[in-house]
mmCIF file of the C-alpha atoms, coordinates in Angstrom:
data_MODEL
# 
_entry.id   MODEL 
# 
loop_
_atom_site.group_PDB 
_atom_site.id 
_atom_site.type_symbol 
_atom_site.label_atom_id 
_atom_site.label_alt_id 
_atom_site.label_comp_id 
_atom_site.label_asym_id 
_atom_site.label_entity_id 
_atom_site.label_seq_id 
_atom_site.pdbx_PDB_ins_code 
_atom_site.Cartn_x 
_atom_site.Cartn_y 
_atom_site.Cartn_z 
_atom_site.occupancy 
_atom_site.B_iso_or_equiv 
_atom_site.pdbx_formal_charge 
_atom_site.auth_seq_id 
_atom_site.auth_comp_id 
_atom_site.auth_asym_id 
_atom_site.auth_atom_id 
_atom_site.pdbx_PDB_model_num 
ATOM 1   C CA . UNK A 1 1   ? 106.463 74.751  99.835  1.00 0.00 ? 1   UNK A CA 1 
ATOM 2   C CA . UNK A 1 2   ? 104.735 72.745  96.807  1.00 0.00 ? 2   UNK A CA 1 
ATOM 3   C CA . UNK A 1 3   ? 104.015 70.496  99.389  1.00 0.00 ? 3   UNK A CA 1 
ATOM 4   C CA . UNK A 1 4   ? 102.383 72.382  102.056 1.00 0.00 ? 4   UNK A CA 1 
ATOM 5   C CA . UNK A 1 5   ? 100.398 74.193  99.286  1.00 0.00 ? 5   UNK A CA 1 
ATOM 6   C CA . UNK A 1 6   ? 98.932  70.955  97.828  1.00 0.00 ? 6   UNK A CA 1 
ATOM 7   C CA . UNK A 1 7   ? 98.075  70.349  101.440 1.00 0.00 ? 7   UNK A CA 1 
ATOM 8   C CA . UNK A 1 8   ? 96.220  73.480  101.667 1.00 0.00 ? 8   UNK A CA 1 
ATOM 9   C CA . UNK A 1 9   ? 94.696  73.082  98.569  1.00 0.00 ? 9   UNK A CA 1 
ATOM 10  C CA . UNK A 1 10  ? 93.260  69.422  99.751  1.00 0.00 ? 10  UNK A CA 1 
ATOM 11  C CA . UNK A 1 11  ? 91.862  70.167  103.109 1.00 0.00 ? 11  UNK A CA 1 
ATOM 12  C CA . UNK A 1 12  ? 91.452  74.719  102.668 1.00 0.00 ? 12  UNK A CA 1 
ATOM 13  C CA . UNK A 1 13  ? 88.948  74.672  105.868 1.00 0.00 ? 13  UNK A CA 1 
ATOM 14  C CA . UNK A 1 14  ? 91.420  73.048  108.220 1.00 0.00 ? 14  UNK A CA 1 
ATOM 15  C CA . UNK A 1 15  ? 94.069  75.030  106.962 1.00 0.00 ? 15  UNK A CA 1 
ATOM 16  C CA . UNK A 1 16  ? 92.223  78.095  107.387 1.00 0.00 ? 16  UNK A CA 1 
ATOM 17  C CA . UNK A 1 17  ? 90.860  77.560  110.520 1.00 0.00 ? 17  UNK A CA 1 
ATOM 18  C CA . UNK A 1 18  ? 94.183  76.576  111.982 1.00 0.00 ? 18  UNK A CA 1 
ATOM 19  C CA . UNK A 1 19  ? 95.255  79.677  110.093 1.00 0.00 ? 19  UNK A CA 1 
ATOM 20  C CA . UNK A 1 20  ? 93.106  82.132  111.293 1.00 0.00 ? 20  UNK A CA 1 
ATOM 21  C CA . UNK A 1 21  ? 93.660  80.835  115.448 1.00 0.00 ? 21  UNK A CA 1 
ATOM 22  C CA . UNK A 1 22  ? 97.245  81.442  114.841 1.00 0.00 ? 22  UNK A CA 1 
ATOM 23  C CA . UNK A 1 23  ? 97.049  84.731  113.582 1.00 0.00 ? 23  UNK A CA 1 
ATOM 24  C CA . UNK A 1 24  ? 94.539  85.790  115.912 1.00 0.00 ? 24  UNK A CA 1 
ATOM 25  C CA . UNK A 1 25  ? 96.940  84.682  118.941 1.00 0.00 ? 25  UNK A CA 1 
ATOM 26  C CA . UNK A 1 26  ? 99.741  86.665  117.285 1.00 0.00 ? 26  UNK A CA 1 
ATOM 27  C CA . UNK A 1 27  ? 97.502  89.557  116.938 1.00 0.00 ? 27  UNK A CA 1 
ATOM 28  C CA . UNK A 1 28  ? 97.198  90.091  120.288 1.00 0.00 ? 28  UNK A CA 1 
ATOM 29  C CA . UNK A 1 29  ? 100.706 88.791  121.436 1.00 0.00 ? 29  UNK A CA 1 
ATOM 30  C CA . UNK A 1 30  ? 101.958 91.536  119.082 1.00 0.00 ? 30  UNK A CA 1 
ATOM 31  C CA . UNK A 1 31  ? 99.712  94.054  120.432 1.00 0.00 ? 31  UNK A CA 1 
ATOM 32  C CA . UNK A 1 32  ? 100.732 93.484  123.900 1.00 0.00 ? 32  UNK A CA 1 
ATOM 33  C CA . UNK A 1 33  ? 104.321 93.549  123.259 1.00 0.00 ? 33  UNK A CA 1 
ATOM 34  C CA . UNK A 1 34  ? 104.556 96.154  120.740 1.00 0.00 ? 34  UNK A CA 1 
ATOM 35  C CA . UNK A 1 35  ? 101.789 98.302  122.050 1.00 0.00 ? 35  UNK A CA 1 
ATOM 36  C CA . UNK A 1 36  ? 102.093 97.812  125.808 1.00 0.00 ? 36  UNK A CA 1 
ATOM 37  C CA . UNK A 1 37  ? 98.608  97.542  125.616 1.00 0.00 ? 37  UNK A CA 1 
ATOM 38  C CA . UNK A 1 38  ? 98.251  95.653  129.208 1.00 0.00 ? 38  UNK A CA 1 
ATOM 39  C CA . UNK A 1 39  ? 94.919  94.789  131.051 1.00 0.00 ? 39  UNK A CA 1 
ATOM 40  C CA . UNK A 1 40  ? 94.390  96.738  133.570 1.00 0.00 ? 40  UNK A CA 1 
ATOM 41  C CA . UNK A 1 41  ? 93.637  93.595  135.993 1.00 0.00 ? 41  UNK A CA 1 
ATOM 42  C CA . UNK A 1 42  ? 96.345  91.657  134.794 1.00 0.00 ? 42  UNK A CA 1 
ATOM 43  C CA . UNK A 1 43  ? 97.989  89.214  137.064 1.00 0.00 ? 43  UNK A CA 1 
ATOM 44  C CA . UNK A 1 44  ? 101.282 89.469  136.130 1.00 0.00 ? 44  UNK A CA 1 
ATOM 45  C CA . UNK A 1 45  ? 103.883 91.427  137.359 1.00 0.00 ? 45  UNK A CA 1 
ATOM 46  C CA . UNK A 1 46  ? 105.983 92.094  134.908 1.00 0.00 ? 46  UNK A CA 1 
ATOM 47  C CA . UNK A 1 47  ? 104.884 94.924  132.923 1.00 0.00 ? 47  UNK A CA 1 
ATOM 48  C CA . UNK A 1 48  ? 106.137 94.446  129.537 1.00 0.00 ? 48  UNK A CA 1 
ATOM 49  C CA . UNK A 1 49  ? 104.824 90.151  130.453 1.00 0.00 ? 49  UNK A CA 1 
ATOM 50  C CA . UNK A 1 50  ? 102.250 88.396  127.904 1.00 0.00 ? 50  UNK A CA 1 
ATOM 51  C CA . UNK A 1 51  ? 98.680  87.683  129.225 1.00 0.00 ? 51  UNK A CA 1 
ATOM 52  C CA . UNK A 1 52  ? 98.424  84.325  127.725 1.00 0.00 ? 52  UNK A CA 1 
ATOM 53  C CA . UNK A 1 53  ? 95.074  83.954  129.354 1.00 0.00 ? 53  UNK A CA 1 
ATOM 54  C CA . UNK A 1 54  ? 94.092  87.265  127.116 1.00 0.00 ? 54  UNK A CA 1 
ATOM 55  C CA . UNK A 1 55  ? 95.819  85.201  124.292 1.00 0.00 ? 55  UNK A CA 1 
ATOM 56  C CA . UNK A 1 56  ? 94.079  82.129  124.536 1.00 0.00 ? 56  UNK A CA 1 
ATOM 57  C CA . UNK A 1 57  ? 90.581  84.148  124.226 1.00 0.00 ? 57  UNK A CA 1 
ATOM 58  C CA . UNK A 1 58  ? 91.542  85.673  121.525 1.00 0.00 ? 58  UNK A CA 1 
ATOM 59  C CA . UNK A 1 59  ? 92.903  82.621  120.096 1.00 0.00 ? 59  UNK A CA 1 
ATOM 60  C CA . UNK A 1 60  ? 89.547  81.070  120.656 1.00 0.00 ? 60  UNK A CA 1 
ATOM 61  C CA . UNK A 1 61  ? 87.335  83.689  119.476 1.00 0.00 ? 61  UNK A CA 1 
ATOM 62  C CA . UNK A 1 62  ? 89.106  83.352  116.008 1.00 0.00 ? 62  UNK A CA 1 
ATOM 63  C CA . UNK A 1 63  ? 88.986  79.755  116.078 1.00 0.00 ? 63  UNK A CA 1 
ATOM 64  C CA . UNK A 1 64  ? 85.096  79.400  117.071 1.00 0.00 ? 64  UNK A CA 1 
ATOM 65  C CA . UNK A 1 65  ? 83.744  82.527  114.595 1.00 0.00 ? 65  UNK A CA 1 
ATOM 66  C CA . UNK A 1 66  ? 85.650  84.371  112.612 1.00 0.00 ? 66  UNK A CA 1 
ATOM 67  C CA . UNK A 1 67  ? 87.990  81.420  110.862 1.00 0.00 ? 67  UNK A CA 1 
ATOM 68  C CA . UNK A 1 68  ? 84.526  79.487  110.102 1.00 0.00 ? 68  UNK A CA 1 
ATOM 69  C CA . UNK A 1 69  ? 82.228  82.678  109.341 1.00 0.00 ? 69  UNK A CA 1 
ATOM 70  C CA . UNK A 1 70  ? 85.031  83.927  106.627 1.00 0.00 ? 70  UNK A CA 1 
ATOM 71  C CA . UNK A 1 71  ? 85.246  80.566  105.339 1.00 0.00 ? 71  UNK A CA 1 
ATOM 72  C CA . UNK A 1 72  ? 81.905  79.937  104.586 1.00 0.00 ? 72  UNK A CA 1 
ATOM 73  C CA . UNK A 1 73  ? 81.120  84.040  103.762 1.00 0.00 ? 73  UNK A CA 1 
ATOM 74  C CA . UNK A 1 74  ? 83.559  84.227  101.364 1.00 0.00 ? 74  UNK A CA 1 
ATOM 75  C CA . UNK A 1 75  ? 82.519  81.109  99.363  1.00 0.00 ? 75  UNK A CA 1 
ATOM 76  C CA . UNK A 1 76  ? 78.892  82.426  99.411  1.00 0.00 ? 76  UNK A CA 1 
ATOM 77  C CA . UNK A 1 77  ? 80.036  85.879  98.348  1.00 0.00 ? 77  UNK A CA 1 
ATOM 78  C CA . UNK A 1 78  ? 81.896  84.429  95.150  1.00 0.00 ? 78  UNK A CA 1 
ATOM 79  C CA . UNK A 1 79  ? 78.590  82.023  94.523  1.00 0.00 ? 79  UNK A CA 1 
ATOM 80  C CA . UNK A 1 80  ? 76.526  85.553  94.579  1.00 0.00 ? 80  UNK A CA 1 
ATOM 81  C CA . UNK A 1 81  ? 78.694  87.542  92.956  1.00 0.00 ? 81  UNK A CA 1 
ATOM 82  C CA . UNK A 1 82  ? 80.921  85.674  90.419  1.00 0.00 ? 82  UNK A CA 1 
ATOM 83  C CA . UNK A 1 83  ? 84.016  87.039  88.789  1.00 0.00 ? 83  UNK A CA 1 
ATOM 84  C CA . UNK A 1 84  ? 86.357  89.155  89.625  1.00 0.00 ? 84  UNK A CA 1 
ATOM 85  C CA . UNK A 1 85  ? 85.225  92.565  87.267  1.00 0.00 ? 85  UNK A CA 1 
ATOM 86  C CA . UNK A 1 86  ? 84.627  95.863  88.505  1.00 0.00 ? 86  UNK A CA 1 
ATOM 87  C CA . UNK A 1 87  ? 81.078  95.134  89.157  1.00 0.00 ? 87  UNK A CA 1 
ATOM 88  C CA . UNK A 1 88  ? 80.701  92.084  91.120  1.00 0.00 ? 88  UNK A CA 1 
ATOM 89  C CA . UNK A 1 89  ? 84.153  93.671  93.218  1.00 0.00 ? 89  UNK A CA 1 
ATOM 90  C CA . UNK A 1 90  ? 82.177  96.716  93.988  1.00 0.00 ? 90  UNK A CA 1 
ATOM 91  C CA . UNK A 1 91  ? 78.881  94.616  95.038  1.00 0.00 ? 91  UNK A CA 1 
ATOM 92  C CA . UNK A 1 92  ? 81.332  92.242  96.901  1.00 0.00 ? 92  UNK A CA 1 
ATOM 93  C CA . UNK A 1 93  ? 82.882  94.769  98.939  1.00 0.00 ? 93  UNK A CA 1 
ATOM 94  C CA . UNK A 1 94  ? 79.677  96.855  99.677  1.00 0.00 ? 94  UNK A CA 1 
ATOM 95  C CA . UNK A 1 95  ? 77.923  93.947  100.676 1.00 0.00 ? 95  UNK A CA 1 
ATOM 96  C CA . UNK A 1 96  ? 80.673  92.681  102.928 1.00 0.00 ? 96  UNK A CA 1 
ATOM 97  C CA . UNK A 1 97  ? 80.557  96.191  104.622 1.00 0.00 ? 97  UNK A CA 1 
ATOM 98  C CA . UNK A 1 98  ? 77.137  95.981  105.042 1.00 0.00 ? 98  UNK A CA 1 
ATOM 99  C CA . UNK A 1 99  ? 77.075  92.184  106.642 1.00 0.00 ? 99  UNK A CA 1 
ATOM 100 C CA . UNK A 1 100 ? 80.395  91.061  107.274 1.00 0.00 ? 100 UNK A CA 1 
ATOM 101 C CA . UNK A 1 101 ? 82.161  93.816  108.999 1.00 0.00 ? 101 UNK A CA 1 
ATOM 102 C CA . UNK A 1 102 ? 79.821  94.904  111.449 1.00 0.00 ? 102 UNK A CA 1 
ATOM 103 C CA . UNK A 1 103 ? 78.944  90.664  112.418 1.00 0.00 ? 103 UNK A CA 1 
ATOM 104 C CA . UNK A 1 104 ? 82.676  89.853  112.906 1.00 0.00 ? 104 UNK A CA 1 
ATOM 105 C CA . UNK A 1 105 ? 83.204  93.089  114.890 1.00 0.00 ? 105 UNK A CA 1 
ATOM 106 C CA . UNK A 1 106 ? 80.498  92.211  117.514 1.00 0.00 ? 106 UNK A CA 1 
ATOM 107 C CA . UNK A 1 107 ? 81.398  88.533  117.887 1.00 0.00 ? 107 UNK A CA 1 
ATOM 108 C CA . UNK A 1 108 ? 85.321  89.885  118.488 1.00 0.00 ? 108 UNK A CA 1 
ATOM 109 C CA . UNK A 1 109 ? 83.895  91.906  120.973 1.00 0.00 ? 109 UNK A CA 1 
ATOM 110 C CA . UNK A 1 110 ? 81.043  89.956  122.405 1.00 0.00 ? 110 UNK A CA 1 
ATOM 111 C CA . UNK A 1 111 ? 82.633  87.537  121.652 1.00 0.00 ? 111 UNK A CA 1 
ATOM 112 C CA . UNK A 1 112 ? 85.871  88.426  124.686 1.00 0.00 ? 112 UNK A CA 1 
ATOM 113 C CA . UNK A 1 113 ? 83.176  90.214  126.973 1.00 0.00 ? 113 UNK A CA 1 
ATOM 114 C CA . UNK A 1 114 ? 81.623  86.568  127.266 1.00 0.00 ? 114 UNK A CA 1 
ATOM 115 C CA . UNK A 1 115 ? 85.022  84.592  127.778 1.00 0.00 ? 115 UNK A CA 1 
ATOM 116 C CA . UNK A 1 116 ? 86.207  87.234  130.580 1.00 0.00 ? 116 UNK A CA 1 
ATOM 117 C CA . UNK A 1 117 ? 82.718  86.419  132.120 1.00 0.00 ? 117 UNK A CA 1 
ATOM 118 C CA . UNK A 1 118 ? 81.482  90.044  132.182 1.00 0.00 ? 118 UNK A CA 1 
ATOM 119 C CA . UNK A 1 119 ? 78.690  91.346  133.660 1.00 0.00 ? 119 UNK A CA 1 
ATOM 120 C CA . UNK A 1 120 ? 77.329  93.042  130.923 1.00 0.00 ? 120 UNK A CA 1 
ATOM 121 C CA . UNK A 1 121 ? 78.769  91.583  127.315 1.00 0.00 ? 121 UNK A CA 1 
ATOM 122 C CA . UNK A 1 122 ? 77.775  94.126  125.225 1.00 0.00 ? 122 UNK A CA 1 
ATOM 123 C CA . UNK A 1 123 ? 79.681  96.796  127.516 1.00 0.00 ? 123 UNK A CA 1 
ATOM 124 C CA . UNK A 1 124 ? 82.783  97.385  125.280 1.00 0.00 ? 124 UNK A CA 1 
ATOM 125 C CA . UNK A 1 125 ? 80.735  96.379  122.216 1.00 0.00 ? 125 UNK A CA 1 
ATOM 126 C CA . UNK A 1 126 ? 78.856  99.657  122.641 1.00 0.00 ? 126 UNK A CA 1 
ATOM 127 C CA . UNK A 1 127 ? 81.961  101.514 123.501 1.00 0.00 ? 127 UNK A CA 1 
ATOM 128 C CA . UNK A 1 128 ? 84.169  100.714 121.183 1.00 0.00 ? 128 UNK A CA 1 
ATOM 129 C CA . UNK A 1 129 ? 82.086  99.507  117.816 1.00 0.00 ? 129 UNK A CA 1 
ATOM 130 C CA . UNK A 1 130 ? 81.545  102.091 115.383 1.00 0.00 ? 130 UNK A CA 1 
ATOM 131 C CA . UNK A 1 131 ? 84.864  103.494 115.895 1.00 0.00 ? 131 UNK A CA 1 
ATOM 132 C CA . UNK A 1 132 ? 86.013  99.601  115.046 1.00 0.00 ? 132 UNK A CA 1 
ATOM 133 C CA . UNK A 1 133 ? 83.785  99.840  111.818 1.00 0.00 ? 133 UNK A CA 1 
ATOM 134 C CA . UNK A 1 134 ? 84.564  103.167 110.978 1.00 0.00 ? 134 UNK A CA 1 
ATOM 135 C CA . UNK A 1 135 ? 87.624  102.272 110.907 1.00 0.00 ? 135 UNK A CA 1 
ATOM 136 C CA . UNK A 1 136 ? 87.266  98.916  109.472 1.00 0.00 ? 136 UNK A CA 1 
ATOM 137 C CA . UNK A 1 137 ? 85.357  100.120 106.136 1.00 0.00 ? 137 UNK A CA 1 
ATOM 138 C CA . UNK A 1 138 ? 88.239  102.347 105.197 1.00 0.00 ? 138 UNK A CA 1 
ATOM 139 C CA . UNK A 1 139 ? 90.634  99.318  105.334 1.00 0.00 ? 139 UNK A CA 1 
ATOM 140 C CA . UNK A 1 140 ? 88.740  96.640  104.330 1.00 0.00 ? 140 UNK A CA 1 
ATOM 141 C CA . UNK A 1 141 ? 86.649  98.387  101.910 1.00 0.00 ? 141 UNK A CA 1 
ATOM 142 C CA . UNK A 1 142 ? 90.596  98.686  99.929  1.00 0.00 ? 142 UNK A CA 1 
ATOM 143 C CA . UNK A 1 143 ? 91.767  94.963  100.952 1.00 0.00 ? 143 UNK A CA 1 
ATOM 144 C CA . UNK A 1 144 ? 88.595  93.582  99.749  1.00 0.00 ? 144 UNK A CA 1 
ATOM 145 C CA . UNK A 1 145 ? 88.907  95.227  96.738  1.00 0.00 ? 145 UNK A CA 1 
ATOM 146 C CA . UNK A 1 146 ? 92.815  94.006  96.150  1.00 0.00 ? 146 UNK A CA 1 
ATOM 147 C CA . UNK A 1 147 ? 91.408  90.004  97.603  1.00 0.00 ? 147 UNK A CA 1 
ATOM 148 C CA . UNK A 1 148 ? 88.000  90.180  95.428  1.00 0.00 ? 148 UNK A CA 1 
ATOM 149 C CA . UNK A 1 149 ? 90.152  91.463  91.943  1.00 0.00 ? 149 UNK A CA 1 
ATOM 150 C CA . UNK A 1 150 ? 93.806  89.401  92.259  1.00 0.00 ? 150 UNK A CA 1 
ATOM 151 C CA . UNK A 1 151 ? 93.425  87.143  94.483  1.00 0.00 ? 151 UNK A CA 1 
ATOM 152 C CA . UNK A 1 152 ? 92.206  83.240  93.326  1.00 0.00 ? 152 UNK A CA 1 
ATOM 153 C CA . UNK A 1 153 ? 88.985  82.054  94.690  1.00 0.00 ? 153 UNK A CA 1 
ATOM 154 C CA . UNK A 1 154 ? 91.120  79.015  96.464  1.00 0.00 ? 154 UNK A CA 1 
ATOM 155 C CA . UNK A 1 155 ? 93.262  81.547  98.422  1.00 0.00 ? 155 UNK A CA 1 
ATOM 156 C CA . UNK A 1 156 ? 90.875  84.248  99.608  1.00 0.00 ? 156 UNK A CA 1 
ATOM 157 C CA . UNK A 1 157 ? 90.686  83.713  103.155 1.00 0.00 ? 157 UNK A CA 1 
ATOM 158 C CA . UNK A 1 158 ? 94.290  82.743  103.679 1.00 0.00 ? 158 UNK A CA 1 
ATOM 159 C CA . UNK A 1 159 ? 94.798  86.348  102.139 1.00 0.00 ? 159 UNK A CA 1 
ATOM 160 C CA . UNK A 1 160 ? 91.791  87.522  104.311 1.00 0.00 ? 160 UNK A CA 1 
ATOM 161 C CA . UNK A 1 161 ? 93.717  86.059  107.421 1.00 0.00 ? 161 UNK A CA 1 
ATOM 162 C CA . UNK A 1 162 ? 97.063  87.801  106.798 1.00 0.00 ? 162 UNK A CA 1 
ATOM 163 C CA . UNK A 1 163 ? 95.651  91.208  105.952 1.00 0.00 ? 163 UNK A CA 1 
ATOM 164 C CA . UNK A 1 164 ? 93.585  90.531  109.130 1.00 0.00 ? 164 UNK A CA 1 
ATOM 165 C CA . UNK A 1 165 ? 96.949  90.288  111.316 1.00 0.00 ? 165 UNK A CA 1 
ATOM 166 C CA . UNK A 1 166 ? 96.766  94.251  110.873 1.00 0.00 ? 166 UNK A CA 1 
ATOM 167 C CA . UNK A 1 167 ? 93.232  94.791  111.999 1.00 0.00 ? 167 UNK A CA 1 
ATOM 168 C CA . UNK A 1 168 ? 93.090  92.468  115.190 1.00 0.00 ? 168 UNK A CA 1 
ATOM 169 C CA . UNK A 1 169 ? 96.133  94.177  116.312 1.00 0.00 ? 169 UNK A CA 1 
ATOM 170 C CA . UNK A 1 170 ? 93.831  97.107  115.953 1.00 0.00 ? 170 UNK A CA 1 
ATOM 171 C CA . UNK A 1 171 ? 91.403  95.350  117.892 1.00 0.00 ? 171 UNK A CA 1 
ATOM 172 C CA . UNK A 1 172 ? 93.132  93.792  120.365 1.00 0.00 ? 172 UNK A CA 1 
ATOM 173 C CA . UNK A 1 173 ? 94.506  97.479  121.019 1.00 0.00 ? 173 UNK A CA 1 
ATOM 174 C CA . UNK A 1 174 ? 91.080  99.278  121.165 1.00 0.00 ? 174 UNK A CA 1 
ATOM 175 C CA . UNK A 1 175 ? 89.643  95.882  123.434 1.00 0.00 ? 175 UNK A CA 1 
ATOM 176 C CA . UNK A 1 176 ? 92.686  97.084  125.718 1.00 0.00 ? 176 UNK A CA 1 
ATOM 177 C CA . UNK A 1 177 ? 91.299  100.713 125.569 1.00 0.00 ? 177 UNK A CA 1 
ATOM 178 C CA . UNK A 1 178 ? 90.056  102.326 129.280 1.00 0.00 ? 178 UNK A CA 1 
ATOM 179 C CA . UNK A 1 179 ? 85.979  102.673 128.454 1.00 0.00 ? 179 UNK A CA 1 
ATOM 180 C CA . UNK A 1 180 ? 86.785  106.765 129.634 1.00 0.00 ? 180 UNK A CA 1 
ATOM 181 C CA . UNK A 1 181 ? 89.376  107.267 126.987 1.00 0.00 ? 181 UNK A CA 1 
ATOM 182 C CA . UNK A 1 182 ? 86.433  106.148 123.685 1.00 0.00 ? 182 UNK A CA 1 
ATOM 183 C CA . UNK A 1 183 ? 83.347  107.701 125.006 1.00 0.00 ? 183 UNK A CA 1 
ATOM 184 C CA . UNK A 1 184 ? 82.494  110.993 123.290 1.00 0.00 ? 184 UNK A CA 1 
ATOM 185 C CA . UNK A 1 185 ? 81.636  113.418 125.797 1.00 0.00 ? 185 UNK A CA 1 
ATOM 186 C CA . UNK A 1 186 ? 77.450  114.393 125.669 1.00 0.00 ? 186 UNK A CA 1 
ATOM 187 C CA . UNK A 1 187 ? 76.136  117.306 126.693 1.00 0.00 ? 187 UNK A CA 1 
ATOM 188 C CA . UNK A 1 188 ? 72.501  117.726 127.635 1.00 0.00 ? 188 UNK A CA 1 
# 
């Protein structure tokens, strides 16, 4: 364990992005198992089977954005607000609310829209964001604020990664999500 952590220590962007595309493919293998939550068009017979195709873009949407963006985010954060007091863990997390969350929830969903070549990208984007971020502020808002005030500098995203296990299986659930069953019902 010293070993892999000196490892870590010596190369923390490969580690992290390597980090973050494995735990956004177990994300959504653990969403489809546990949750059922099947696409609708999937090919495979087997109800209960594993879209590894599904996978893979999910896989590749954490590889190609969100393991580099919270790389790089989080080291700017700390270079902007230094320390770990009450005040720069408060400006942390309300600025990461404010730019962060809503940026990593559109490329997750944009992000899949464009890999399953659909027509219109931003379709489940507008469907299914600010119930994401809604969501997202009450849980990160309190996982920032553990990550920002315990957690060393060095170590950040790996902790970012694991406690974000939990909120791309949230994702990966509400990407599953029929558009009928999110939209609020408007009457003129």
């Amino acid at each position: 364990m010293n070993r892999a952590w000196a490892v870590f220590k010596a190369h923390p962007y490969i580690g992290n992005v390597l980090g973050y595309t494995a735990l956004f493919a177990s994300a959504d293998i653990i969403q489809q198992s546990v949750l059922r939550g099947k696409p609708a068009a999937s090919s495979s017979e087997e109800p209960a089977g594993i879209d590894w195709c599904q996978t893979a873009r999910v896989a590749t949407v954490g590889f190609c954005f969100h393991a580099n963006f919270n790389y790089h985010w989080l080291r700017g954060l700390e270079r902007m607000l230094p320390g770990s007091g009450v005040k720069a863990v408060t400006g942390k997390v309300v600025v990461d609310q404010l730019v962060a969350a809503p940026l990593t929830i559109s490329a997750f969903y944009i992000g899949l829209s464009l890999l399953e070549n659909k027509e219109d990208p931003f379709e489940d984007w507008r469907q299914k964001f600010w119930t994401s971020y809604k969501t997202g502020v009450v849980f990160w808002s309190t996982m920032q604020a553990v990550n920002f005030t315990f957690v060393p500098p060095v170590a950040r995203t790996a902790f970012l990664g694991g406690i974000a296990l939990a909120f791309t299986i949230y994702l990966c659930h509400m990407k599953q999500q029929h558009k009928h069953t999110l939209r609020p019902s408007t009457k003129v």
